[in-house]
C-alpha positions as CSV (number, residue, x, y, z in Angstrom):
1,X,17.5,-6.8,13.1
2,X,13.8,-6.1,12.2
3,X,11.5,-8.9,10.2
4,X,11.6,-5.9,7.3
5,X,15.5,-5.6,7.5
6,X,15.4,-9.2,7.6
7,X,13.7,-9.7,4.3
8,X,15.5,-6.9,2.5
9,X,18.4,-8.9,2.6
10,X,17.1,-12.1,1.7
11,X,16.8,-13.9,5.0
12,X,13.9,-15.6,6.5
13,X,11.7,-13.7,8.6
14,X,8.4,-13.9,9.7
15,X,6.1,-11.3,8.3
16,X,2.6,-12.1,10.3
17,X,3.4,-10.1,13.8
18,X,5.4,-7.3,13.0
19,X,3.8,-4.0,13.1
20,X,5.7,-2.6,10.4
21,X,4.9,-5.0,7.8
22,X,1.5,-5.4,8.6
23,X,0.9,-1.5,8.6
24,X,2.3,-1.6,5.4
25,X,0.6,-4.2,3.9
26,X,-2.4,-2.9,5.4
27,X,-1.9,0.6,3.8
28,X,-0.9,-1.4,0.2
29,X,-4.7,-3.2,0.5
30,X,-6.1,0.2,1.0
31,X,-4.9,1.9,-2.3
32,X,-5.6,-1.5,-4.0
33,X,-8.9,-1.4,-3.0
34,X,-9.5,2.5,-3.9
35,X,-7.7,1.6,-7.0
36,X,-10.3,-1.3,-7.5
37,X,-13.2,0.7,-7.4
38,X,-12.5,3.5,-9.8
39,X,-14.4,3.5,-12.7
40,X,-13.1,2.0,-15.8
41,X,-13.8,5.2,-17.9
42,X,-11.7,7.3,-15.4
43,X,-8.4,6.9,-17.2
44,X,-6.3,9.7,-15.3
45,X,-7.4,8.7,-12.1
46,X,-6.6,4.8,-12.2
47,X,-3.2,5.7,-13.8
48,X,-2.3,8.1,-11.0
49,X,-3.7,5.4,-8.4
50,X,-1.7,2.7,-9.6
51,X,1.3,4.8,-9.6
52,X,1.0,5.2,-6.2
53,X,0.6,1.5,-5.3
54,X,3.6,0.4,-7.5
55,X,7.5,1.3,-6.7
56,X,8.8,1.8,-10.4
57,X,7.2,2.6,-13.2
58,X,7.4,3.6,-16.5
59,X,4.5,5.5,-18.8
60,X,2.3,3.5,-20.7
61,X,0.9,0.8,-18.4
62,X,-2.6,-0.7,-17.9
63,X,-3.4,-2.9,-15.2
64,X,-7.3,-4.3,-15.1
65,X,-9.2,-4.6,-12.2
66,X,-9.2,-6.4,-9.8
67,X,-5.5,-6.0,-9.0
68,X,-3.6,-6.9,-5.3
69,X,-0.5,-7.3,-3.5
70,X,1.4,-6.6,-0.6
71,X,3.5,-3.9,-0.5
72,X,3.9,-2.4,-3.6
73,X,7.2,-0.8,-3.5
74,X,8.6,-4.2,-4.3
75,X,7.5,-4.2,-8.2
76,X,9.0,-2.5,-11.0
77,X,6.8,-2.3,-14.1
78,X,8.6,-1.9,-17.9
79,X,6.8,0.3,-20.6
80,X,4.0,-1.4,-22.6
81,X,3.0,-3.3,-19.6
82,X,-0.3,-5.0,-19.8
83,X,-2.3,-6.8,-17.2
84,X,-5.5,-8.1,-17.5
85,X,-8.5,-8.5,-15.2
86,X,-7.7,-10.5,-11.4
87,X,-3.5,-9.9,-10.8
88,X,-2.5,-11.1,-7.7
89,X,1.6,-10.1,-6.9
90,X,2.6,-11.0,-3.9
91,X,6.1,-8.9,-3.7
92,X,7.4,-9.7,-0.4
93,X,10.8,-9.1,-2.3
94,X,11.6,-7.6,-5.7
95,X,9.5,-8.3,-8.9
96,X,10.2,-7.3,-12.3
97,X,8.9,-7.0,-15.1
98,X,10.2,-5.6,-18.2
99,X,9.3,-3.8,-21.3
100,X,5.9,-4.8,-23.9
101,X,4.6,-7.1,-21.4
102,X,0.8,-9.0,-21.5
103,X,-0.2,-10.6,-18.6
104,X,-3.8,-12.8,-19.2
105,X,-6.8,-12.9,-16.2
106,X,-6.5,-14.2,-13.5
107,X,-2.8,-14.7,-13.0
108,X,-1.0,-14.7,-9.7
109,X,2.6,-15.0,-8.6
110,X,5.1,-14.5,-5.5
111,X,8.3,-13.4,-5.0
112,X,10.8,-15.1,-2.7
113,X,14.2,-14.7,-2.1
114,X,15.7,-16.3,1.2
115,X,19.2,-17.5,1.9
116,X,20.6,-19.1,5.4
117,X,21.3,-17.3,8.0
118,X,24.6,-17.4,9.7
């Protein structure tokens, strides 16, 4: 069983020196990063950008720079979602939030979900 497989269903697993998790995480900081430097003005572009760094969606969502997490594909963000400036997620499993949301600076959380293994 892979570290990824491994988390997906809520076991421990060590994330720090498998290739697979680190490329992704890797390829998450990238788009963070791009997302992170578009200009505030540039509306369209930030939206599209952040639609590619987060799994699930819905329409009207604003999320201030700076923003960062891990993967990505791990949150799921309601409509009316509101974040301001400095969100940290770390989504090493699923995180959810759901409809008319407001998230103040410089707020940070992680996900964890881990059971014994057998």
């Amino acid at each position: 069983m892979t570290e990824k497989e491994k988390c997906a269903q809520g076991f421990l697993y060590n994330a720090n020196y498998d290739a697979e998790l680190i490329n992704e995480r890797i390829a998450c900081k990238d788009l963070c990063l791009e997302y992170n430097q578009l200009k505030n003005s540039d509306m369209e572009k930030r939206n599209e950008s952040i639609k590619k760094i987060i799994g699930k969606t819905k329409e009207n969502i604003c999320i201030e720079p700076s923003f960062w997490c891990d993967y990505g594909y791990n949150i799921e963000i309601g409509e009316n979602f509101y974040a301001n400036h400095n969100l940290i997620i770390l989504d090493c499993a699923s995180v959810k939030f759901g409809d008319n949301v407001f998230i103040g600076p410089n707020c940070c959380g992680a996900s964890f979900r881990c059971k014994a293994k057998k």
